[in-house]
N, CA, C and O atoms as a MOPAC input file, in Angstrom:
PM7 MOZYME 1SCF
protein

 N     84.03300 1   169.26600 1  -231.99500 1
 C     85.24900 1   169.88400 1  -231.50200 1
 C     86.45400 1   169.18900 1  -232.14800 1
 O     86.54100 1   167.97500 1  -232.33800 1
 N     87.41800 1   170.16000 1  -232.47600 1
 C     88.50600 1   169.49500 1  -233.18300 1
 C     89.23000 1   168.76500 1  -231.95800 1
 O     88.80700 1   168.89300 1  -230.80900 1
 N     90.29200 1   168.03200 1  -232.26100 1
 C     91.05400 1   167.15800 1  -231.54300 1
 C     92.59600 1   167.28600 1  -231.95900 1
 O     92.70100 1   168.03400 1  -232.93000 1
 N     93.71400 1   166.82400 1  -231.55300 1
 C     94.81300 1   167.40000 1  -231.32500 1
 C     95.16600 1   167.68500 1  -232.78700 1
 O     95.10000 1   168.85500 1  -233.16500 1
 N     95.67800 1   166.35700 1  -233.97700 1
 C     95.86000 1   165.69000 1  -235.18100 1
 C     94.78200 1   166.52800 1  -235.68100 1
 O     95.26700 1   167.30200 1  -236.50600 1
 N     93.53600 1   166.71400 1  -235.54300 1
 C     93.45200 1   167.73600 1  -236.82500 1
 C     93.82900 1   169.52600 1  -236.59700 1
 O     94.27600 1   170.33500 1  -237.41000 1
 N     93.38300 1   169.72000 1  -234.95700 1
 C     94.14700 1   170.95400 1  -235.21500 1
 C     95.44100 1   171.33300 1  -235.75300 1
 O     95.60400 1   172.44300 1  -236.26100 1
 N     96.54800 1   170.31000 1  -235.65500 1
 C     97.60700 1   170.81200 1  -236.01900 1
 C     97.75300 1   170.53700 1  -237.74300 1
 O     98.64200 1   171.03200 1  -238.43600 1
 N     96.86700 1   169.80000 1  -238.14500 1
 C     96.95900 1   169.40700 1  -239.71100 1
 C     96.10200 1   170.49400 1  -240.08000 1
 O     95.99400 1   170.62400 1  -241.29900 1
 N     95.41800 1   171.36600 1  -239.33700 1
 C     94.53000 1   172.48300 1  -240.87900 1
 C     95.22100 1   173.52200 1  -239.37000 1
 O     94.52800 1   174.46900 1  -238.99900 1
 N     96.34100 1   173.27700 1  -238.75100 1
 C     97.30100 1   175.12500 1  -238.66100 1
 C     97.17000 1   176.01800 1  -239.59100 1
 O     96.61500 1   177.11600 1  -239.53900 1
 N     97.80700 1   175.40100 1  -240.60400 1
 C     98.17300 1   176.77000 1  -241.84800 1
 C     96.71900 1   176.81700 1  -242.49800 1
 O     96.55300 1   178.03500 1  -242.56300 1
 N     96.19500 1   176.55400 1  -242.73500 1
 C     94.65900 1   177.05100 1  -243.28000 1
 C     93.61000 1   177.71900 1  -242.63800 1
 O     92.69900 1   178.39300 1  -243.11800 1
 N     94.02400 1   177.27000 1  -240.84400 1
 C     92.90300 1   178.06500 1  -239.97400 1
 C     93.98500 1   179.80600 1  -239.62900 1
 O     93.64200 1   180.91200 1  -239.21100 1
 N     95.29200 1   179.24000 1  -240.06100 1
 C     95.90400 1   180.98200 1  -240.01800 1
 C     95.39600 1   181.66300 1  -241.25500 1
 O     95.09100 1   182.85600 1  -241.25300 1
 N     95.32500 1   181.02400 1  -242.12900 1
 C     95.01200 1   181.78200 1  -243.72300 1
 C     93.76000 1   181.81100 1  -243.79900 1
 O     93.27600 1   181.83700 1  -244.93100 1
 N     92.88000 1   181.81500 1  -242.65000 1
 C     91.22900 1   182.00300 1  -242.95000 1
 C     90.62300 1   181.66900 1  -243.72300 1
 O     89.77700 1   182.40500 1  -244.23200 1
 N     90.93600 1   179.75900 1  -244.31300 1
 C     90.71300 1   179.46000 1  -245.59700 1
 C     89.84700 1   178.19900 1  -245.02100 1
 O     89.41600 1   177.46700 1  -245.91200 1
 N     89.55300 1   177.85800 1  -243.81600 1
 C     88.75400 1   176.84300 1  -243.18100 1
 C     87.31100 1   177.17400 1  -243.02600 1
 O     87.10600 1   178.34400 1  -242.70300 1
 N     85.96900 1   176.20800 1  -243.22500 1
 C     84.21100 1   176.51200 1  -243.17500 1
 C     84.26200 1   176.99900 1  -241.26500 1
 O     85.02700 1   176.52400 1  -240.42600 1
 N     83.36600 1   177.88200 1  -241.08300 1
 C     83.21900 1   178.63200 1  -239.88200 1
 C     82.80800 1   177.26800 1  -239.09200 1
 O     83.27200 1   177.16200 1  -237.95700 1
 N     82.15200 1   176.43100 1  -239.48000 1
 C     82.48000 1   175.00500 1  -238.19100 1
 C     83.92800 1   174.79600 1  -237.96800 1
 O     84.40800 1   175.09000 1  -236.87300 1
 N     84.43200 1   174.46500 1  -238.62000 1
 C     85.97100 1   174.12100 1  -238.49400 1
 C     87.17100 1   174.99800 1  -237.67700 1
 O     88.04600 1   174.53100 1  -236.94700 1
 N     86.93800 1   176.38900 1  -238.02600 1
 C     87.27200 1   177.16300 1  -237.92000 1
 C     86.72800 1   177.65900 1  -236.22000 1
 O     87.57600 1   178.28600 1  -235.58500 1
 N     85.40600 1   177.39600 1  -235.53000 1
 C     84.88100 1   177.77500 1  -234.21900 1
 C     85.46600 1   176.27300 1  -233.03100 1
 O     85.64400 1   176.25400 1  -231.81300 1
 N     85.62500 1   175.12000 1  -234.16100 1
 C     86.30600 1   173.82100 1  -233.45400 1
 C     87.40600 1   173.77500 1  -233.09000 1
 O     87.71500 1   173.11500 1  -232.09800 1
 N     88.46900 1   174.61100 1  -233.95200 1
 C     89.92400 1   175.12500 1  -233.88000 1
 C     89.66800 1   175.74300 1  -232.60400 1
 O     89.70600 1   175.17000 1  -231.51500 1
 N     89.37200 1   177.11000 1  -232.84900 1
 C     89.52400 1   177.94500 1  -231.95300 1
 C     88.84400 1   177.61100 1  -230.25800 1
 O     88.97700 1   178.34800 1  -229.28200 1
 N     88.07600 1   176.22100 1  -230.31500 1
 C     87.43800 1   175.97800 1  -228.76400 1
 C     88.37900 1   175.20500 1  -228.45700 1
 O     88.42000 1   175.05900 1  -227.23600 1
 N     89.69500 1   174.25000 1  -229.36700 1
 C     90.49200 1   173.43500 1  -228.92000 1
 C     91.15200 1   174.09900 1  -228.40700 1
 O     91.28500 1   173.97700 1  -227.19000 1
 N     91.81100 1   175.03500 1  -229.08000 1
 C     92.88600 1   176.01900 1  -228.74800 1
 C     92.53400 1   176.41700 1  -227.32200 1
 O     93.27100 1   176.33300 1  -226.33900 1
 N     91.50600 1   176.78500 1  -227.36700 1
 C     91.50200 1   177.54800 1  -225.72100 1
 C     91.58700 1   176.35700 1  -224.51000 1
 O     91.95200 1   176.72200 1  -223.39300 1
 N     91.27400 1   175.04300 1  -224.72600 1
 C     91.47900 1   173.75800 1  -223.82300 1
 C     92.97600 1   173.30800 1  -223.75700 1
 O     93.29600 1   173.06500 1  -222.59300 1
 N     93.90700 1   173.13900 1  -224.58500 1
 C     94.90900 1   172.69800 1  -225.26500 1
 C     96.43800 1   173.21700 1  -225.52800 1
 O     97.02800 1   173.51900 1  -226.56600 1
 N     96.94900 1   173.18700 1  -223.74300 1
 C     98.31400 1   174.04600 1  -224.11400 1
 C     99.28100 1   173.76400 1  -225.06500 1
 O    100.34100 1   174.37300 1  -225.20600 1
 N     98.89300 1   172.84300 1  -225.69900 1
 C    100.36100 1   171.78600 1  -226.52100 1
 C     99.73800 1   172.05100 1  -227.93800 1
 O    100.53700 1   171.56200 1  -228.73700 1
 N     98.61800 1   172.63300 1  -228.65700 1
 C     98.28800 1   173.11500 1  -229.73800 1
 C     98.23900 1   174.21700 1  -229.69200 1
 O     98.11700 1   174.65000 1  -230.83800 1
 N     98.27700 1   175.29700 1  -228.68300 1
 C     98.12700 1   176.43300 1  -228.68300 1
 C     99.18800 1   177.22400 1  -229.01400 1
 O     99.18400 1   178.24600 1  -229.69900 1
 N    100.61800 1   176.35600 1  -228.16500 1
 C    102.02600 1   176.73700 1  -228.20400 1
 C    102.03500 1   176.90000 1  -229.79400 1
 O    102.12900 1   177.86700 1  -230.55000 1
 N    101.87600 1   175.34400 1  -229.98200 1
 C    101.85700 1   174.94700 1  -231.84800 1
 C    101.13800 1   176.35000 1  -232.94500 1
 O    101.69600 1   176.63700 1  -234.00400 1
 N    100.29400 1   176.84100 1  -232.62600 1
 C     99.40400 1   178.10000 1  -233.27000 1
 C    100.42500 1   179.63800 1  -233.14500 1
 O    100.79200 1   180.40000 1  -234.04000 1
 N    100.69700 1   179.68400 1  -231.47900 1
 C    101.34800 1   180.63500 1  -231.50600 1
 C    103.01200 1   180.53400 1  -232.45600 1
 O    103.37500 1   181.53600 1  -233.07200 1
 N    103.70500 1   179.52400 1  -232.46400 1
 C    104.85900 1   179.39600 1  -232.84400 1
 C    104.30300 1   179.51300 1  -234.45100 1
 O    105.31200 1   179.24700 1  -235.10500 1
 N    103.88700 1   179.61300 1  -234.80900 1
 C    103.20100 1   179.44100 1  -236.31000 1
 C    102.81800 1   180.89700 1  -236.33500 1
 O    103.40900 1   181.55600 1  -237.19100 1
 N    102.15500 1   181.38900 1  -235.75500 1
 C    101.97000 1   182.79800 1  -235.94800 1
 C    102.76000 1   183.56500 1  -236.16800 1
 O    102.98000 1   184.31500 1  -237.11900 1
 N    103.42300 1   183.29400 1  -234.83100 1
 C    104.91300 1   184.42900 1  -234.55800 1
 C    105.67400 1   184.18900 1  -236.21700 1
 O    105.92900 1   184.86600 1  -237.21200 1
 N    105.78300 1   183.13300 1  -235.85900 1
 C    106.95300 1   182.59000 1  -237.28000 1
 C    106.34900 1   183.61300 1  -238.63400 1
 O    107.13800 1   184.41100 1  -239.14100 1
 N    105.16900 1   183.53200 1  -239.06100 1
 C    104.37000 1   184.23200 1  -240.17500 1
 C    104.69000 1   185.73000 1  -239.90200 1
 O    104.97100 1   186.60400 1  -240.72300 1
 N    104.60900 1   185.79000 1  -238.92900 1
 C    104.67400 1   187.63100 1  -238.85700 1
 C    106.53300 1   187.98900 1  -238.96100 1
 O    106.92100 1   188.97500 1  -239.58800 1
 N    107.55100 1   187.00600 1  -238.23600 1
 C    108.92300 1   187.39000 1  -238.64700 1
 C    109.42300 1   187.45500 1  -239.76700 1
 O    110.42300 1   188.14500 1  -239.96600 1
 N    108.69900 1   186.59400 1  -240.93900 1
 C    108.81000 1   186.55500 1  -241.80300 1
 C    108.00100 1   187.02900 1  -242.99600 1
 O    108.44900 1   186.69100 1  -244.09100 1
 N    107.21200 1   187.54300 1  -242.98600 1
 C    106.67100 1   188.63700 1  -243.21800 1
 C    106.92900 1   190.43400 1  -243.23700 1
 O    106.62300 1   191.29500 1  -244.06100 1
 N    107.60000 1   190.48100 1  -241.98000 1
 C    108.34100 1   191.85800 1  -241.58100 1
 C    109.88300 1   191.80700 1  -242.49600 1
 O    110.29900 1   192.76700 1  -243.14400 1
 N    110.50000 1   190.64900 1  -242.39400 1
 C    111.94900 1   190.36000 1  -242.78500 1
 C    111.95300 1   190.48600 1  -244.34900 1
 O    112.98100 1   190.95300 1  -244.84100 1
 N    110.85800 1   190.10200 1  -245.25200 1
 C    110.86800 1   189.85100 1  -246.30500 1
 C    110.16900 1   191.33100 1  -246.94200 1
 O    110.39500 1   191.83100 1  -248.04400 1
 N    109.31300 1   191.80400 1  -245.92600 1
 C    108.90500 1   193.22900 1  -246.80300 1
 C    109.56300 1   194.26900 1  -247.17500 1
 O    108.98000 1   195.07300 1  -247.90300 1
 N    110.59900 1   194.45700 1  -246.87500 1
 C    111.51000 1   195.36400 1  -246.88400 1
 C    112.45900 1   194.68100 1  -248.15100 1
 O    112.94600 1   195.49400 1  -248.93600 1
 N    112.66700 1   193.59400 1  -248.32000 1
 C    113.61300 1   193.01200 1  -249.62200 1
 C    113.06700 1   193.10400 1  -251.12100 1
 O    111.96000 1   192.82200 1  -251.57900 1
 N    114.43400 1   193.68600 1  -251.83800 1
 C    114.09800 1   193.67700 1  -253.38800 1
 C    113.88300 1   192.48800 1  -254.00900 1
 O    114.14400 1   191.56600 1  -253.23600 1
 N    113.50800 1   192.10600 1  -255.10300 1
 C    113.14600 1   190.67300 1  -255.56700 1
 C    114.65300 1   190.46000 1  -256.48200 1
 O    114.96300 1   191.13400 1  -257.46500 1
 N    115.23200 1   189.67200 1  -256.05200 1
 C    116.68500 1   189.29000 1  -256.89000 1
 C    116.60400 1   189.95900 1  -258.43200 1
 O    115.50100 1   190.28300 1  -258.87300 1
 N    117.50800 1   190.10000 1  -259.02400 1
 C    117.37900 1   189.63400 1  -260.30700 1
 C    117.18700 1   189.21300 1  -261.29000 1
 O    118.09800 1   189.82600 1  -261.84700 1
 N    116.67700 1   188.54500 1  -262.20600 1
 C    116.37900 1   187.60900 1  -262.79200 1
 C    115.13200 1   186.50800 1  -262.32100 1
 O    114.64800 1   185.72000 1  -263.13300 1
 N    114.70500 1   186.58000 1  -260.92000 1
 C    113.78100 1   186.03000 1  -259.77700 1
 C    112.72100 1   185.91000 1  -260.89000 1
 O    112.48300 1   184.87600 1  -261.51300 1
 N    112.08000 1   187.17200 1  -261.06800 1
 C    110.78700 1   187.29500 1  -261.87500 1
 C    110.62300 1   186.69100 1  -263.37300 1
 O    109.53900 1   186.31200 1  -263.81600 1
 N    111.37200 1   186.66700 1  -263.81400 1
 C    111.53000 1   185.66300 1  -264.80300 1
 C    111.06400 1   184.71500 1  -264.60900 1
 O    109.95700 1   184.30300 1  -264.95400 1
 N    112.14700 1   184.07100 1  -263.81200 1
 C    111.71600 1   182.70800 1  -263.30400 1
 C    110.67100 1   182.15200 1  -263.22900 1
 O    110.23500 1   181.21500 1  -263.89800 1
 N    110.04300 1   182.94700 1  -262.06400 1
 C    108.55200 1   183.16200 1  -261.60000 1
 C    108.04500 1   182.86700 1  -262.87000 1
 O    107.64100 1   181.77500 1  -263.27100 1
 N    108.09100 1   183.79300 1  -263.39100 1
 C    107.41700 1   183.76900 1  -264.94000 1
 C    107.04300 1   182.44500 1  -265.53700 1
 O    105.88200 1   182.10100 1  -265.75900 1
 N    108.26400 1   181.62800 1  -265.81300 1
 C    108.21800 1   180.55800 1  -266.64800 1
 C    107.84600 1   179.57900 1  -265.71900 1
 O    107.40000 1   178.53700 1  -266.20100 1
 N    107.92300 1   179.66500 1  -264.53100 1
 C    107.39400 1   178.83600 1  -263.74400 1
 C    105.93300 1   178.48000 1  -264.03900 1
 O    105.48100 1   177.39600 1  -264.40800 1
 N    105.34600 1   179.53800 1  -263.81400 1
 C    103.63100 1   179.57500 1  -263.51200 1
 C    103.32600 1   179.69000 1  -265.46100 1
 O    102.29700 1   179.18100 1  -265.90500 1
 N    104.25600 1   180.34000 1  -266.35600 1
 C    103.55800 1   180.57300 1  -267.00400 1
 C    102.36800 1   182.04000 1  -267.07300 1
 O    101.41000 1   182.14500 1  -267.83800 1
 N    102.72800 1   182.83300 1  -266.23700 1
 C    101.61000 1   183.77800 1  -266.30600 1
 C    102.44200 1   185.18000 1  -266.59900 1
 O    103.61300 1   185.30500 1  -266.24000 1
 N    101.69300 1   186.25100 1  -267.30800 1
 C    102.34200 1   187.39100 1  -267.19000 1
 C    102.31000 1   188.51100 1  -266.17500 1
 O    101.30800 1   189.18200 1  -265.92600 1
 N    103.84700 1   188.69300 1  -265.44700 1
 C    103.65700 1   189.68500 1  -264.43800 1
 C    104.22400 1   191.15800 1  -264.95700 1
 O    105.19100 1   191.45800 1  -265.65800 1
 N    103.04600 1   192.05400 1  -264.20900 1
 C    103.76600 1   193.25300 1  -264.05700 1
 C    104.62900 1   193.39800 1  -263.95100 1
 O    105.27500 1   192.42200 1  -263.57000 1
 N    105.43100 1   194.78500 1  -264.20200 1
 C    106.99400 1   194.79800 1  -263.91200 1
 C    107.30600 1   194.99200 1  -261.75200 1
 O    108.26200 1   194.78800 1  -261.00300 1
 N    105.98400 1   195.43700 1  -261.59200 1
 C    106.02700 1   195.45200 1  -260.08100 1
 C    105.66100 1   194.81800 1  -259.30200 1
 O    105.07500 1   195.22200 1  -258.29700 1
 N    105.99800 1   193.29200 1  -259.65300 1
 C    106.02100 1   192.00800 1  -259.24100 1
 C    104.61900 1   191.60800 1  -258.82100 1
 O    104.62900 1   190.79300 1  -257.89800 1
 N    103.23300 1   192.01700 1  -259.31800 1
 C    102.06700 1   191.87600 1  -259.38000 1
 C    101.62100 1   190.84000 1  -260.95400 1
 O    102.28900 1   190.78700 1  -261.98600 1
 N    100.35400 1   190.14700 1  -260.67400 1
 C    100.32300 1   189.70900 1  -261.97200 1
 C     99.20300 1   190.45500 1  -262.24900 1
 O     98.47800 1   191.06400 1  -261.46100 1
 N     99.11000 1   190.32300 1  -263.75200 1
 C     98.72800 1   190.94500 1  -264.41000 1
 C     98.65600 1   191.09300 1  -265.84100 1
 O     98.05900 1   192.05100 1  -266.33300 1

């Protein structure tokens, strides 16, 4: 069973479904014991989804993709996909 310190250190990975299904069933049995990590999960959630909604609707600046570009080095589509 996870414990306080690691649930809140693999938050963002057990939201991104990127944690082994042990880890991931240890999270989720803390969570249900644990009002003070749970708050922590939900405020993390919520937060992902406001920002998510806020940002889907926005054009990508100007010049942004470029950037991007030389950043990573990779070639993107013109519809901000790589590719």
């Amino acid at each position: 069973m996870a414990d306080c310190s690691e649930t809140l250190r693999e938050l963002e990975a057990f939201l991104d479904g990127e944690l082994t299904t042990d880890t991931t069933e240890g999270i989720h049995a803390h969570l249900e014991g644990c009002m003070d990590c749970l708050q922590a999960f939900d405020f993390h959630a919520e937060l992902r989804m406001v920002v998510r909604e806020k940002c889907s609707n926005d054009e990508i600046p100007a010049g942004l993709l470029s950037r991007i570009e030389q950043c990573f080095g990779e070639d993107f589509d013109g519809d901000g996909t790589i590719g």
